[in-house]
N, C-alpha and C positions, 0 to 999 in steps of 0.2 A: 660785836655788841648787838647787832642787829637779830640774828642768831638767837643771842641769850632773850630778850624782849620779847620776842615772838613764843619761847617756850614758856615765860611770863606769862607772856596773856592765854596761854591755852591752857597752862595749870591754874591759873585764878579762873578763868570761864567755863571748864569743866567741872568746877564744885560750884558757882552760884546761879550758872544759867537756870538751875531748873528750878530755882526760888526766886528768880527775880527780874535774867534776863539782860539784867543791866541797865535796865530801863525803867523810867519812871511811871509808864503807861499802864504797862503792866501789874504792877502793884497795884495800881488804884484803879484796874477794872476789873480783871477777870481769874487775879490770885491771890492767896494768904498773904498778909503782910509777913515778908521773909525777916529775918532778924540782920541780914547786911543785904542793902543794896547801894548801885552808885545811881546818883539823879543826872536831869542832861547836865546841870552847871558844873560838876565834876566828870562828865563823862564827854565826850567829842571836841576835845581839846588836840586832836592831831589824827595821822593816821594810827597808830597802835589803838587809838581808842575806837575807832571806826574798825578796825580789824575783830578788836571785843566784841563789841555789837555785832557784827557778824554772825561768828562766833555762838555769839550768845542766842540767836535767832536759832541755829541750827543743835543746839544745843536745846532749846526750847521743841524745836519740830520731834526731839529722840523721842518724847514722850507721848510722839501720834503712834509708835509703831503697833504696838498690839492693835488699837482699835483702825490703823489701818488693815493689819492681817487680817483680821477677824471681817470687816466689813468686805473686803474684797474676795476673802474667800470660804468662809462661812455660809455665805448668801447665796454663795454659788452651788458647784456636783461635786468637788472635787476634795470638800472638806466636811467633815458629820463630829456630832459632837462624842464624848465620850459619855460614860454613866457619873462620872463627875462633874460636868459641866452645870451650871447652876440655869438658874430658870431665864436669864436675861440671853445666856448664847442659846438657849432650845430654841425664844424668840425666833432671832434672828435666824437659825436654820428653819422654822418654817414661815418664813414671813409673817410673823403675828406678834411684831413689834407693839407693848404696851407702852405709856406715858411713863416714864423716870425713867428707863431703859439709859443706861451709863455708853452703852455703845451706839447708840441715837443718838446721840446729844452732837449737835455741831458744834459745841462751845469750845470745844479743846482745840477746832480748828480754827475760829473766828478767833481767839487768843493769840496761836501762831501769827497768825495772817496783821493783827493789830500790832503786834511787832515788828511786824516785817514794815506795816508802814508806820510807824515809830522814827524807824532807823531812815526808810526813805524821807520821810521829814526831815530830819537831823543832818544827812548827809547833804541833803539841798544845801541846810541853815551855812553846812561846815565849807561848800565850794565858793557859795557868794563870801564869806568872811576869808578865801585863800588862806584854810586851814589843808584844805587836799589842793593836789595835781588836779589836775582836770583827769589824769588817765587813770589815777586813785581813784576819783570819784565815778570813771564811768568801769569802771571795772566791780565793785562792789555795788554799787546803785543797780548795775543791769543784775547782781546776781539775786540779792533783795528781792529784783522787781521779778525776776523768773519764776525764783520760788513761792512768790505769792498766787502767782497764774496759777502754777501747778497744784497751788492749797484750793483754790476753787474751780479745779478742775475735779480734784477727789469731791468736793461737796456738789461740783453739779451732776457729776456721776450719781451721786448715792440720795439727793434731796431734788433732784429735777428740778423744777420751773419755780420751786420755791427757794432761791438762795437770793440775799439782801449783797448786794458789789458795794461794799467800804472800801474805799481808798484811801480815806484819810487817818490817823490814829484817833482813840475816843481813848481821850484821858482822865473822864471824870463820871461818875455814875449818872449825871444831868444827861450827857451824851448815849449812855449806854439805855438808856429810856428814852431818845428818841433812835436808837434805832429804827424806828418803823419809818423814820423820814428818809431812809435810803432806798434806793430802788431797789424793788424787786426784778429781775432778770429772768425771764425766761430760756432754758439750758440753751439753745442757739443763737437768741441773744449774748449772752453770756461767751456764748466760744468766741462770739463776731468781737466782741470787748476786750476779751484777753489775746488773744489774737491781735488785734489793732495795738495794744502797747505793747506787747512782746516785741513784735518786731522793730517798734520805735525803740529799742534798750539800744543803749549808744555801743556794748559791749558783744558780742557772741560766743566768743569764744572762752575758753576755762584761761581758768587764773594764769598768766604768765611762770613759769621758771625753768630756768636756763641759767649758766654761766655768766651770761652775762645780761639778763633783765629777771628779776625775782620779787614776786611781789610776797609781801611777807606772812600771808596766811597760807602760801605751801611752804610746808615745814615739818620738821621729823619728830613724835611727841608721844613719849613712853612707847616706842616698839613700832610706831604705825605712821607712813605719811599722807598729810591731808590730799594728795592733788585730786582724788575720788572721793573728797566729802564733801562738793558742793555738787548742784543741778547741772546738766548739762543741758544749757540754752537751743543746740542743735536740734537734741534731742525732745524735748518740751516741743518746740514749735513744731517739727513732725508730728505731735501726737496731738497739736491739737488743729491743725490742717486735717488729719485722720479722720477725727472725729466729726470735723464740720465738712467732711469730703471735697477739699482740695488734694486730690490724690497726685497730681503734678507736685504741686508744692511742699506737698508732706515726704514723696518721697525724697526730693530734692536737699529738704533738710538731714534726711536720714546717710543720705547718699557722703552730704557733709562729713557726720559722725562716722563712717565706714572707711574711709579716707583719711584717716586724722593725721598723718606726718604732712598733708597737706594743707590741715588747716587749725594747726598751733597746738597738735598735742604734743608731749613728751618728745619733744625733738633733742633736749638732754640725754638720753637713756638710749638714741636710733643706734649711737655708735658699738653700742653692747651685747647686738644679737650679733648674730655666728654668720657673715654675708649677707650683713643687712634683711636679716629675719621680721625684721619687726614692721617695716614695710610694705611685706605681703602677709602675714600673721593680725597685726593689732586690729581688733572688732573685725575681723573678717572670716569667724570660724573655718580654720587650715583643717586638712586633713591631720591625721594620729599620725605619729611619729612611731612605726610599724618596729622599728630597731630599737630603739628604748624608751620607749614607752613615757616620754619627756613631753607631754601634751596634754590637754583637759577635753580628751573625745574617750569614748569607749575603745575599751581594746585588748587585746590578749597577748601572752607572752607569744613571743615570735616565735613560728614553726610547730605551736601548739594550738593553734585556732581552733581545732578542733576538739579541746579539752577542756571543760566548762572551768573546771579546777583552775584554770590558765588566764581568769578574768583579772585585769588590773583593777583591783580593789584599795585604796590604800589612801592615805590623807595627800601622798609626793605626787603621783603621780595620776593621770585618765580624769575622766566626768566628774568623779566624785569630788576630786580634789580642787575644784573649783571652789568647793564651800568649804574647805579647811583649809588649807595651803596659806604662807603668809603674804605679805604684798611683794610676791618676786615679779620676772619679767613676765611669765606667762598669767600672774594673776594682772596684769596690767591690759594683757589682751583680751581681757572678757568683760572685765569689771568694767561699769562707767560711772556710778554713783552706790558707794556704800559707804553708810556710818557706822562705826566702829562704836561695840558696850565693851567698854573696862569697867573690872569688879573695885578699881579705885575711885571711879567716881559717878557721881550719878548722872542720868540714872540708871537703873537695875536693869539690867538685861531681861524683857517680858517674856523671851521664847522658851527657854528653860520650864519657866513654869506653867507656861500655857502647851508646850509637846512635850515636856519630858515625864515620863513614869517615875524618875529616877530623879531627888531630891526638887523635882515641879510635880505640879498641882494633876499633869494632863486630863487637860480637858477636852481636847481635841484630837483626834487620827485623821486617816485617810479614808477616805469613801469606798464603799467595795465598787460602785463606778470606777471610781480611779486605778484602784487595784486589779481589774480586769482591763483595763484597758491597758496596759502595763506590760501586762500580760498576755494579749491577745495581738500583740507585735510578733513581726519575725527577723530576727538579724539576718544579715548577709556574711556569708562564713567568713568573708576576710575582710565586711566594708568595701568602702572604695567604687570601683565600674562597676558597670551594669553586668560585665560577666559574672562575677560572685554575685549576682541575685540569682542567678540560675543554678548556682548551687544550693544544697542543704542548709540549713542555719537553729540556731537555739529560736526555741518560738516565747523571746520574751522581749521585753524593753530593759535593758541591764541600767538604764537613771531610775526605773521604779525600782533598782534593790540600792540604790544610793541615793534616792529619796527618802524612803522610810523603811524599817528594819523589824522584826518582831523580836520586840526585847522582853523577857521577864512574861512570855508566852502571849503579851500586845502590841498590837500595831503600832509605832512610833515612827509620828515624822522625824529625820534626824540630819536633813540640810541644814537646822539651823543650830544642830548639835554636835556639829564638828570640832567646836573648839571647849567646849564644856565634858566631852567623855572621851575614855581611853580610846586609841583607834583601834584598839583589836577586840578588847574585851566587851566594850561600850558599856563602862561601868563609870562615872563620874569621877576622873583624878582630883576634884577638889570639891568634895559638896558646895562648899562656900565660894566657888572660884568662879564665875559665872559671865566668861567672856563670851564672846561672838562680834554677831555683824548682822545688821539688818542691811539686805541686799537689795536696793530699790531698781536699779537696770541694769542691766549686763548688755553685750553686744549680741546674744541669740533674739533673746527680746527686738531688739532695734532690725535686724534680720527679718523676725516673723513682720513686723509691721509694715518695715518696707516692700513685702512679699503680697502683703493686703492692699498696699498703695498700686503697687504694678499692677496685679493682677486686673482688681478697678479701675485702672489708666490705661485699660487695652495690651498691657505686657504678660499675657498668662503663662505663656513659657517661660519667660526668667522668672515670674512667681513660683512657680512649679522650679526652677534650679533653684533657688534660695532653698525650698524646704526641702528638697529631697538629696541631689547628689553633686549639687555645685554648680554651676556654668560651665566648666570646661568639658564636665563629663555631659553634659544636656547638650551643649551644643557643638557636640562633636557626633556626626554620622558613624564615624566607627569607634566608638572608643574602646581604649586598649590596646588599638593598633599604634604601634610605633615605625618610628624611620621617616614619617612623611612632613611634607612641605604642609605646616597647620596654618601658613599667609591668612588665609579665607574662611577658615571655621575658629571653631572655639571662641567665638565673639560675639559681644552685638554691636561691633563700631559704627554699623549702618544708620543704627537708634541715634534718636539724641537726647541729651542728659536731660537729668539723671539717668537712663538707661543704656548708656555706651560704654559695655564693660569692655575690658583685656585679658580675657583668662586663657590665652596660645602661651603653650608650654611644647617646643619643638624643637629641635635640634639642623634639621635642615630645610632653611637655617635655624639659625636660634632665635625663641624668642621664650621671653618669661614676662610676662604679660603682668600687671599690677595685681588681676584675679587670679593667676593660677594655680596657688594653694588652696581655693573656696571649697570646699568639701560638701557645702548644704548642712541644713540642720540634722536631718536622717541620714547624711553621708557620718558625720563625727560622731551620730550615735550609733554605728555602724549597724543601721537598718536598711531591710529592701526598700526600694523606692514605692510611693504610693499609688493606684492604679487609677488614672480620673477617667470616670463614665459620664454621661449624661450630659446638663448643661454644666459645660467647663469651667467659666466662670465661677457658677456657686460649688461644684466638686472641688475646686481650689483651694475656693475662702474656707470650705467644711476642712479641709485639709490643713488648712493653717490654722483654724481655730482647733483643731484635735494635736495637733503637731505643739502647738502652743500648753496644755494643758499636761502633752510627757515631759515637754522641756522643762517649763516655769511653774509647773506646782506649786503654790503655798507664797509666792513668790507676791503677791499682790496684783496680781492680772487679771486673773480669771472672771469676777465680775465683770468689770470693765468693757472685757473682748466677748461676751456676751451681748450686753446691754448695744456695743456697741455694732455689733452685727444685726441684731434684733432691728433697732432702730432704722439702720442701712436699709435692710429688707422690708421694711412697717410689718413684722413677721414676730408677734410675740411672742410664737411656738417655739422661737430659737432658747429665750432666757423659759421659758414655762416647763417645758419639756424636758430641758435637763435637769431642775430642779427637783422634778418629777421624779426621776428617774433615778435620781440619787435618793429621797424618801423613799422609794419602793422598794430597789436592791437593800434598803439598810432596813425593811420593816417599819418602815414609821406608818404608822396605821392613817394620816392628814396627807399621804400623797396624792391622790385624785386633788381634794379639797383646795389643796395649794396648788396645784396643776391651775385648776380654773381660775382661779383666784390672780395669778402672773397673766391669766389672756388679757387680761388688764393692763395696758402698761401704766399706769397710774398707781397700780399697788408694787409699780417694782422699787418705791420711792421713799424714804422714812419719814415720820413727821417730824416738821422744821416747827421745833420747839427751843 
């Protein structure tokens, strides 16, 4: 019964969230009066209706996803517009945001976020009336309240010192005109704030389910299950320690998230890898599976490394298949937070029509920066140790030809068009059919940041094994060699946590270490390791932030790991310059212009209208 309820509420909250929300706030502030909603006197009458609301919050956020894409990497090097793109994205690719500008507007986040405290309202109302558990209500209340951090985190990113902190829900347009009586935050105020409640959420951990405790928003619903469509709490509070530079504490939360059979993920699912695979595999990018090719890293038919023809290109299988593949066990090892577009309900899947050539609008490609740089990698012939660096290799980045593709003779991004076109042809199986998945974090992401917390916390060499070829192979003096007693390397148990990894992989005696599958981010894309010159520290971060830019393309980062290195440094040549660089390589005749324009950090900001 339970079961059936739960698929209730997801087929009713997938067709009205995006008119109504479910909530009454919403209606009467910041959307069209919808033709059915429910109000609170019918709505949080127990847990399935606290599950709706939910639900219907995240159901609500689907509809930030273009103008997240577009804001986080439009703005940035690694996206240009196309000759269709209309006059609002030129905008925003050269910094010359005008007034009504529809991608400026914070209002579709302050919407969100008004819901999100709706429902934290509500949920209080429902604890003190012992309509919820106490462990109902801290388990939805903390994920509410995370998800709202994360909404004014995106608006202090992109509106700086200008964002108003509502906490409460504004249910009446009397309210929504005093908005000016709430404070304004300036962005590390603002971190210091969401920070201080984050961590007060009584909850951390993702939704319970198991055998034997299930809480009932993880659930299996037309083909897809929820346990990767909320925020992960671990991960938030890492990113915004990051940001406000508690590199201790940021990594520590990451560290959390990289360790998940230790702290309350998918411990249903441990018993189903092959020797307890999923232990040294999940969020811990493993080395490729060199024999069948049963993995999401780059990699070539066995015994053929050497024949480009021999790349595993394919939706089953390698890198690509990260962004097609359905929710099996290896898609559970990477993924940490995506929501799922069905062409059954709203709303419309925006990536189709903002990348694809081919029944979308495309407006947007890839930047010849990004495409030279893609390109100006060199694989290592077989991945793996440092000896295959010493050999020959293809001189490219094989995730830039499974990022975007030249379809119909243009550039097309097409990570996000896995599930919308044929896998061979790449010709659309259902013009009308317009599934996907906006992929908000993955475990490489949680990787690179943890790699920017060490590096800043005095650990530059495990910064450097994160991006390049793992821990065991970095801290091992001879790697390759086999047969010996590995007690005393391949580790840093000396460190203390978060930085006390286990990656001895040794046979006399044995050890197989929690790390020893860790491959690095350039190990799984099976490239040469990166060469750090000069002062290490910044050769690291330059490393993580270019490392950052082959891996997560398009992905919504790339502003962000900008602004936020910039920042770091008080160095606005970081965000200026690439901007730059990306208008010059594409011809835009306002490159200088905008160059000078970003030494400004105050113009890196939209106006908060």
């Amino acid at each position: 019964m339970k079961s059936q309820n739960n698929k209730k509420i997801f087929a009713v909250i997938m067709l009205l969230s995006v008119l109504s929300l479910s909530i009454t706030s919403c209606k009467k502030l910041l959307d069209k009066t919808p033709e059915t909603y429910l109000t609170a006197n019918n709505m949080y009458r127990d847990v399935y209706d606290a599950d709706a609301a939910v639900i219907g919050v995240y159901g609500k956020l689907m509809n930030l996803s273009k103008q997240y894409i577009v804001l986080n990497e439009l703005r940035a090097d690694l996206l240009q517009v196309t000759d269709n793109a209309d006059a609002n994205l030129r905008e925003l690719n050269t910094h010359s945001v005008s007034a009504g500008n529809p991608y400026a507007d914070p209002t579709p986040f302050y919407s969100v976020i008004n819901a999100c405290n709706d429902v934290l309202k509500n949920l209080k109302i429902m604890i003190a009336a012992n309509k919820l558990k106490q462990s109902e209500f801290d388990q939805r209340y903390s994920d509410i309240g995370a998800l709202r951090s994360w909404l004014y985190l995106q608006l202090g990113i992109h509106w700086g010192d200008q964002v108003k902190y509502v906490t409460n829900p504004l249910e009446t347009i009397t309210a929504v005109k005093d908005l000016n009586n709430y404070p304004t935050l300036a962005f590390n105020t603002l971190l210091d704030s969401l920070i201080s409640f984050t961590n007060t959420l009584p909850y951390q951990q993702p939704y319970p389910f198991g055998t034997s405790i299930n809480t009932g928003l993880i659930t299996n619903f037309d083909g897809s299950n929820t346990r990767r469509f909320f925020i992960d709490k671990f991960a938030l509070l890492g990113d915004l320690n990051l940001w406000k530079g508690n590199y201790t504490q940021a990594a520590s939360f990451y560290r959390k998230l990289m360790e998940p059979n230790l702290n309350g993920y998918d411990a249903d699912i441990s018993g189903l890898f092959n020797g307890g695979d999923q232990f040294y595999q999940e969020f811990k990018q493993p080395y490729a599976d060199v024999a069948k090719n049963n993995d999401l890293c780059v990699g070539y038919i066995r015994y053929k490394e050497s024949d480009l023809g021999s790349l595993i290109d394919n939706n089953a299988q390698g890198w690509r298949s990260i962004f097609a593949r359905s929710q099996d066990l290896l898609w559970y090892q990477q993924m940490v937070w995506v929501l799922p577009f069905n062409s059954n309900f709203a709303p419309t899947n925006p990536f189709v029509d903002l990348f694809s050539n081919q029944g979308g609008s495309y407006l947007v490609k890839p930047s010849t920066v990004a495409m030279n740089n893609w390109n100006s990698q060199m694989q290592s012939s077989h991945g793996g140790t440092d000896y295959y660096d010493t050999l020959p290799g293809f001189p490219f980045d094989a995730r830039g030809n499974f990022t975007w593709r030249t379809i119909s003779g243009q550039p097309v991004i097409v990570k996000y068009l896995y599930n919308y076109l044929d896998a061979t042809s790449f010709v659309p199986t259902n013009i009308l059919t317009k599934n996907g998945q906006w992929f908000l974090n993955r475990a490489a992401n949680i990787h690179l940041h943890f790699a920017e917390a060490a590096n800043r916390d005095g650990r530059k060499k495990l910064a450097y094994a994160f991006v390049n070829k793992g821990i065991s192979s970095t801290f091992d003096p001879n790697p390759g060699v086999s047969g010996r007693d590995v007690t005393g390397i391949m580790n840093t148990l000396y460190d203390n946590y978060p930085y006390n990894f286990d990656a001895r992989n040794g046979e006399t005696p044995r050890y197989r270490g929690d790390w020893y599958r860790n491959a690095g981010i350039r190990g799984c894309a099976g490239l040469k390791k990166v060469t750090i010159s000069g002062d290490s520290t910044l050769a690291i971060e330059n490393s993580i932030l270019n490392e950052s830019a082959l891996e997560l393309a398009y992905e919504g980062h790339r502003w962000p790991d900008l602004v936020r290195i910039a920042l770091r440094r008080n160095d606005p040549s970081v965000v200026a310059n690439a901007v730059y660089q990306k208008l010059l390589k594409d011809g835009n005749p306002q490159a200088a212009a905008v160059q000078t324009k970003l030494m400004d950090k105050k113009n890196w900001y939209l106006p908060f209208k």
